[in-house]
N, C-alpha and C positions, 0 to 999 in steps of 0.2 A: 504493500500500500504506500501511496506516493509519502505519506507525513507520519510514518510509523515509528511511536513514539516522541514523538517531538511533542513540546510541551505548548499547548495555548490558553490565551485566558482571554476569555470573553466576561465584558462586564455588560452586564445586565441581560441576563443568557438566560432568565425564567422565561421570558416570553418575544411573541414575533420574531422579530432581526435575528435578535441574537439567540435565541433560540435554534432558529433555523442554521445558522451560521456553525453554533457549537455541533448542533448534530452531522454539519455534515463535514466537518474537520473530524471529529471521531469516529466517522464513518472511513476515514482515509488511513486510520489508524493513529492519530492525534490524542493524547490525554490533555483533556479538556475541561481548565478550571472554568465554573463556570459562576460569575459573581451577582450580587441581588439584596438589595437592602432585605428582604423576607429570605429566610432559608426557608422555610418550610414549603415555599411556589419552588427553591430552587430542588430539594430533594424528589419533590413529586414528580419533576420531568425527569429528573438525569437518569441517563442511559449506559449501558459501559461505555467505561473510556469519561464520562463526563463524570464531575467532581464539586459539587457544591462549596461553595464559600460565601459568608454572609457578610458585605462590604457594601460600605455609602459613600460611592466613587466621589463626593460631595466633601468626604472629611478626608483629609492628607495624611491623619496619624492611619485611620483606619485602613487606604490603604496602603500605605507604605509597611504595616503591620502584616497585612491581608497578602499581597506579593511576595514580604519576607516568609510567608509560612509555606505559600503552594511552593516556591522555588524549593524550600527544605525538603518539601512532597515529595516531587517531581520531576525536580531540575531546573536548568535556566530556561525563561519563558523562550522561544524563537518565533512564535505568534501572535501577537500582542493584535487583539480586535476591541478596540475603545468603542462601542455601541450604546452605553448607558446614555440615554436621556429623557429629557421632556418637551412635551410639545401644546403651546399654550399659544393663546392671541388673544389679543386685546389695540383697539384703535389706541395713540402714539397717547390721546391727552388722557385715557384710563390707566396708562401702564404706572402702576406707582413703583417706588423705588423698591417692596420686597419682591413684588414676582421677579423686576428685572435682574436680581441679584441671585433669586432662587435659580434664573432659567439657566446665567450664566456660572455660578457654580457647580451644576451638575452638568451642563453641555460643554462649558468651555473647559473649564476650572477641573472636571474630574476627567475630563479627556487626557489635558496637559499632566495632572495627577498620575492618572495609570501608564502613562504613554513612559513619560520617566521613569518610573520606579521599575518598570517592564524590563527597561533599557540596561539597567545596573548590571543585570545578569546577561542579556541579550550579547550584547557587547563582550564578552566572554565568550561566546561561540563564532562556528566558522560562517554563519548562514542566520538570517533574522528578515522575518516580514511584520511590517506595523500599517494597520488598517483603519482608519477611523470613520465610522459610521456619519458623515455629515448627509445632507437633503439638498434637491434643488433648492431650497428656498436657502442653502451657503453661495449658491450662484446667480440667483434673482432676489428683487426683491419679492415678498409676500404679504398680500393686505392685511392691515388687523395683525401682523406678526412680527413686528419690528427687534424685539427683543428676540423669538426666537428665529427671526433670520442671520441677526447682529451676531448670536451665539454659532449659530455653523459656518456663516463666511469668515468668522474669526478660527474655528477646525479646519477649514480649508487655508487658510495665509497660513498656519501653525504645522501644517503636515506639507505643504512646497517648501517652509523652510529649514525643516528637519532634514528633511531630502538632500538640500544644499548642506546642512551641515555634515552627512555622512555620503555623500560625494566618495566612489572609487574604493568605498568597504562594501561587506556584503548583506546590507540591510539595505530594507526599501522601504517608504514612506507614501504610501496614497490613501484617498477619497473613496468613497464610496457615498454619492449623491443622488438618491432615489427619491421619485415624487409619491405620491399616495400609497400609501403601505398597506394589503390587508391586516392588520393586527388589529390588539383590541388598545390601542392610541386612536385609530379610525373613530372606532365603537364611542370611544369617549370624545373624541372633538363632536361627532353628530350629535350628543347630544347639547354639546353647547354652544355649535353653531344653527342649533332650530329654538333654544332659547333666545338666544343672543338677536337671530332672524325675524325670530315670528315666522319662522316657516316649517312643516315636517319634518321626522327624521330621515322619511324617506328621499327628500328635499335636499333635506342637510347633506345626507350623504350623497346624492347626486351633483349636487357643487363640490365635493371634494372627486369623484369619477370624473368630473369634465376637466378640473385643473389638471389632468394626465391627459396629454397628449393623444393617447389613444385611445383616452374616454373609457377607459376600466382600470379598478385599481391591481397593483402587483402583489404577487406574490411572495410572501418570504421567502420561500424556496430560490426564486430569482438573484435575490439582493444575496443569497449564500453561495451560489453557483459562480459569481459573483468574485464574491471575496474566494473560494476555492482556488478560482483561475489566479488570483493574486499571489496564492503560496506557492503556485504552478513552480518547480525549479525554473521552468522556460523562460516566467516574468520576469527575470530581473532585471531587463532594462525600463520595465516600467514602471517609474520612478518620479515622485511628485506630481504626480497628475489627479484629475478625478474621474471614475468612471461614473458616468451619469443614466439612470435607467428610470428616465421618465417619459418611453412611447414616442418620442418624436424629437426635432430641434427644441433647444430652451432656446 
């Protein structure tokens, strides 16, 4: 199997993305931390190969704590997939100062968080792929989402420049920018873009299917398939960039 034994950690690996993503790294023969402010969502999915940790990519002790242990596990990470986050909106003059600080310490703030501490060990081996789960909306703007657009175009400038910094070693640095996700993030923005509307949920969610290009939302299996081809040995020249899977031109 292409990644047998090589150690990944996927943060926020109980559900959709990362979910999908963990399973199908340990499908390849990948042992696969799998992190999640609730352990109990994380024990009920994990599969062999995958391995619960209970971390709030949010707090820096917690994980730099959380890393120092799976490494003791496992080994040095060589997969490092920063997926944890949230996804909220609000028009520019409701956004008060704690959601924008909530959205950017778990998007921004625990990305930069795992991406580091990942790296301590990583940099120790001969071979290292780092993934970070950003969205079209790190590449456009999005209405009503300014705070959590601010937070993935700052994952994307933060993964081109890591790139530049390990230039000519044998780690790699990209994006992974999808537009409307089946998970249950979907589930919860419809209901509080038919609040927020005044319009159904079945509404709701049809305004998030038309912002995909191809008018249906993806699936996680997609966004892993995805990150898979990223560990590919083949990838290595693909380097700072973003792969963007939203159906059409952004």
């Amino acid at each position: 199997m292409m990644l047998n034994d090589k150690h990944a950690l996927v943060t926020g690996g109980g559900t959709g993305i990362g979910l999908a993503i963990a399973r199908a790294l340990a499908a390849e023969g990948a042992q696969v931390t799998i992190t999640g402010r609730r352990l109990s969502v994380l024990e009920e999915v994990a599969e062999n190969g995958m391995h619960p940790l209970a971390m709030d990519v949010a707090d820096e002790a917690q994980v730099r704590d959380g890393i120092d242990a799976a490494v003791a596990a496992r080994g040095p990470v060589q997969i490092c997939v920063a997926n944890a986050g949230i996804a909220e909106g609000r028009k520019l003059h409701k956004t008060d100062t704690e959601l924008w600080r909530r959205i950017m310490s778990i998007n921004l703030d625990g990305c930069f968080f795992t991406i580091r501490e990942s790296l301590r060990s990583m940099t120790g081996t001969d071979w290292g792929r780092v993934i970070a789960v950003s969205s079209i909306a790190g590449l456009r703007g999005a209405p009503g989402a300014g705070a959590y657009a601010a937070s993935k175009h700052g994952v994307v400038g933060m993964m081109r420049s890591f790139a530049e910094d390990f230039l000519g070693q044998p780690y790699t640095f990209n994006s992974i920018c999808p537009g409307y996700v089946d998970t249950p993030i979907v589930t919860r923005n419809t209901d509080a873009i038919a609040d927020r509307a005044g319009v159904s949920k079945d509404e709701a969610r049809d305004m998030m299917v038309q912002m995909n290009r191809h008018q249906k939302l993806i699936s996680p299996e997609e966004v892993a398939a995805a990150a898979l081809w990223l560990c590919n040995p083949l990838s290595e020249s693909t380097n700072g960039t973003e792969v963007r899977i939203a159906g059409g031109q952004v």
